[in-house]
LUMFIGU-789499 format. One line per field, with one value per residue (C-alpha): residue number from 1; x negated, y negated, z. Coordinates in Angstrom, 3 decimals, always signed. Each point is the difference from the previous one (the first is absolute). Layout:
<sites>
n = NUM,...
xx = X,...
yy = Y,...
zz = Z,...
</sites>
This chain:
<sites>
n = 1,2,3,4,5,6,7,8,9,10,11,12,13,14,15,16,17,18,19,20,21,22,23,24,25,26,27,28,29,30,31,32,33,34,35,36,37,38,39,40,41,42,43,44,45,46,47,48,49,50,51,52,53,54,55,56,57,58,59,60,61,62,63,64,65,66,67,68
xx = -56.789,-0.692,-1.253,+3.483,+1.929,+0.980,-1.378,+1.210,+0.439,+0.125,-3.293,-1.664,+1.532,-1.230,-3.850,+0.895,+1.844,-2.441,-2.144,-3.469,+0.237,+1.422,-3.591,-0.485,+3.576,-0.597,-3.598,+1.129,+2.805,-2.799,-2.337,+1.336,-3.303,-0.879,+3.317,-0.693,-2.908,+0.760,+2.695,-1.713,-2.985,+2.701,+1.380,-3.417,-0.267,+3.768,-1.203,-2.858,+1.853,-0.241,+3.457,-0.396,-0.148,+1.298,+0.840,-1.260,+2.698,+3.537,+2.979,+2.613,+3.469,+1.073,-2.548,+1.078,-0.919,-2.549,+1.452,+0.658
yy = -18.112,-2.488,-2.484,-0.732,+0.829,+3.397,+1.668,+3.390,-0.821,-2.945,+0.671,+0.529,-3.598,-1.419,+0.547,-2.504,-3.260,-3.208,+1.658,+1.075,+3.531,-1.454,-0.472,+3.852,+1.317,-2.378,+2.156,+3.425,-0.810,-0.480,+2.031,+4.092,+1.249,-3.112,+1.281,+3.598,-0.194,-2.311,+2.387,+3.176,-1.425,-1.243,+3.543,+1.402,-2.876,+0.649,+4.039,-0.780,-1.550,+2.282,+0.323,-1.606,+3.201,+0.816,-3.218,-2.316,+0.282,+0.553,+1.815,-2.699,+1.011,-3.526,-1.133,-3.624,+0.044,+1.808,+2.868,-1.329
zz = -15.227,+2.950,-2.084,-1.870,+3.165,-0.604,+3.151,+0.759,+3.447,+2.052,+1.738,-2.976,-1.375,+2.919,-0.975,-2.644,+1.712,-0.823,+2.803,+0.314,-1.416,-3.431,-1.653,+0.996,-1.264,-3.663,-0.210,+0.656,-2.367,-2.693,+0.556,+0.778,+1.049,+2.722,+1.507,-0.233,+1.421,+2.955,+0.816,-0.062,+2.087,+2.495,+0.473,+0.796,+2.317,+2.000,-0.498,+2.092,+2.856,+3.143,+1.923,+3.701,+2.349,+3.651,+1.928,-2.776,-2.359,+0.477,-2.759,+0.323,+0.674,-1.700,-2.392,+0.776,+3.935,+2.017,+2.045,+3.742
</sites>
C-alpha cells in the first residue's frame, strides 16, 4: 500500500513521494474500478504501439546507450 509506505518496490513507492502523481495513487487506492479501468485502457493503448521498422528503430545491445 503506497499510501502508508508499504510499496512493493521502490519504483512503485516512488509514484507516491509529495509529488504530482500522489492525488492519482490516493484515488486509485479508493476507488478499485477507476484503477482498473485506467489500467486496462492503458494496455490497449501500449498494445497499439507499432514497433519502429528497418532503419528507424534499432534492438539495443545496452538498453542504457544507443548502439555506436
Amino acid at each position: 500500500n503506497l499510501v502508508v509506505r508499504q510499496g512493493l518496490l521502490h519504483s512503485d513507492q516512488e509514484l507516491f513521494n509529495n509529488g504530482s502523481q500522489d492525488s492519482l495513487v490516493r484515488q486509485y487506492s479508493t476507488n478499485a474500478a477507476a484503477f482498473s479501468s485506467d489500467f486496462a485502457a492503458a494496455m490497449v493503448k501500449m498494445g497499439n504501439i507499432s514497433p519502429l521498422k528497418g532503419s528507424k528503430g534499432e534492438i539495443r545491445l545496452n538498453c542504457r546507450k544507443v548502439n555506436n
